[in-house]
C-alpha positions in Angstrom: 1.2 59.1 70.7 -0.9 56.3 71.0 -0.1 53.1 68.6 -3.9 53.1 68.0 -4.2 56.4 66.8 -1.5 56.2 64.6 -2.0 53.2 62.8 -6.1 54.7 62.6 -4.3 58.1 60.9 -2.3 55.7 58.5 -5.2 53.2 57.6 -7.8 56.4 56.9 -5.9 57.1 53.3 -5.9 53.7 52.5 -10.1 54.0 54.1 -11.3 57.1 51.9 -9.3 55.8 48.5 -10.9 52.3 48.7 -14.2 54.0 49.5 -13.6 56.4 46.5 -12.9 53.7 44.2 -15.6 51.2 45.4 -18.0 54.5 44.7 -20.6 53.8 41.7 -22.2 56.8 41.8 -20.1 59.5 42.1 -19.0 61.4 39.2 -15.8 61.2 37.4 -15.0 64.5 37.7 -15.4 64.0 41.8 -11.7 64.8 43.1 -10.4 62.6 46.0 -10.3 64.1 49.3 -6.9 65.4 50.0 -5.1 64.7 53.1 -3.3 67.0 55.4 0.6 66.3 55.5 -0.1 67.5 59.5 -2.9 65.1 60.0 -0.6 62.3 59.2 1.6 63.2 61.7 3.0 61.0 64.4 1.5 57.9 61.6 3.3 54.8 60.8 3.5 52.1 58.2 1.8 49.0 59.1 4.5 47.3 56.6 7.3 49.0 59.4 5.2 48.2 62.5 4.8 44.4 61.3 7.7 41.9 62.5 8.2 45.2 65.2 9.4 43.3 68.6 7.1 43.6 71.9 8.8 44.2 74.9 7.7 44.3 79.1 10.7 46.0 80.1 13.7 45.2 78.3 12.7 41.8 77.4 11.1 40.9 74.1 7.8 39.3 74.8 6.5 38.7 71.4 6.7 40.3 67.5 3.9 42.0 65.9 2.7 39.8 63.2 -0.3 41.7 61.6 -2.4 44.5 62.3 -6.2 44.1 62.2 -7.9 46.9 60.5 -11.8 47.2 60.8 -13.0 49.0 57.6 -16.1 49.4 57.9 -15.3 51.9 61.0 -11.7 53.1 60.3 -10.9 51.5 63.3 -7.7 49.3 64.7 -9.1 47.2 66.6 -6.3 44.3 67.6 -2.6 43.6 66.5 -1.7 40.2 66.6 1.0 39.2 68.4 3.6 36.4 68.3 4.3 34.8 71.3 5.9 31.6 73.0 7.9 29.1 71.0 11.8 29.4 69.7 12.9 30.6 66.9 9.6 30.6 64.9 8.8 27.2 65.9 5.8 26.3 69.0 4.5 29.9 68.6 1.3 31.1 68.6 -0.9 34.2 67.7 -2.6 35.8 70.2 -4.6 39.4 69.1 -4.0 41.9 72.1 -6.5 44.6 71.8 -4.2 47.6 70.0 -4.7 50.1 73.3 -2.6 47.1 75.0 0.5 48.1 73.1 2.5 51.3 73.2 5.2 53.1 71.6 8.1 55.6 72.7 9.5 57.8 70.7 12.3 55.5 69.4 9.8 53.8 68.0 10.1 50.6 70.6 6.8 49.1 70.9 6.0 47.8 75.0 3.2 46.6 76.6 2.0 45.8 80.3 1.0 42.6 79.8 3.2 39.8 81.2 4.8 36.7 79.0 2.6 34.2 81.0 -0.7 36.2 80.1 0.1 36.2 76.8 1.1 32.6 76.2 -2.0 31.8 78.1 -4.3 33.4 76.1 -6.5 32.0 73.4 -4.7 31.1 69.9 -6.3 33.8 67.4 -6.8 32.3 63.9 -6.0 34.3 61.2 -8.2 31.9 58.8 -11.2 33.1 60.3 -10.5 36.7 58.7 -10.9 37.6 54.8 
């Protein structure tokens, strides 16, 4: 399963309760939507995929560091990534769109994009978001 449509299954609770609450004009009496224990599925925890190691092969490019969630859409757009430095110090964050990243079924998260692609991308800033 892909990594983007399971962190989109596990961010759509969180979507349609934050709707449901921000709602001023629907009744009290209106019941939340329930959700299928088979629709979630093949989901994860962003609080288990976070700090989750990136490998190319069997060498860890990078650690997930957050998970970008458009709400407005449902959508996953980016996870931001970890890369370069030692130790936590000289890294940098680099969003890698989610398609990018991909997960077996030991839960290891890989990607085809090489260390030098990814310490050469752009710095994301995570001040820019809300």
């Amino acid at each position: 399963m892909k990594l983007s449509t399971a962190i989109f299954t596990a961010f759509l609770v969180f979507t349609a309760t934050r709707s449901q609450a921000q709602s001023t004009t629907a009744p009290a009496t209106t019941p939340i939507a329930g959700v299928d224990d088979a629709a979630l599925a093949g989901s994860a925890r962003a609080s288990k995929i976070i700090g989750a190691k990136v490998y190319k092969g069997d060498t860890s490019i990078g650690q997930i560091e957050d998970v970008l969630v458009d709400l407005n859409h449902a959508t996953t757009p980016a996870v931001i990534l970890s890369v370069g430095g030692f130790l936590g110090m000289g890294d940098k964050l680099v969003a890698v769109p989610v398609t990018a990243i991909k997960v077996d079924s030991e839960a290891k998260f890989s990607t085809d994009l090489t260390k030098e692609q990814l310490t050469n991308a752009p710095a994301f800033d995570l001040a820019k978001l809300k």
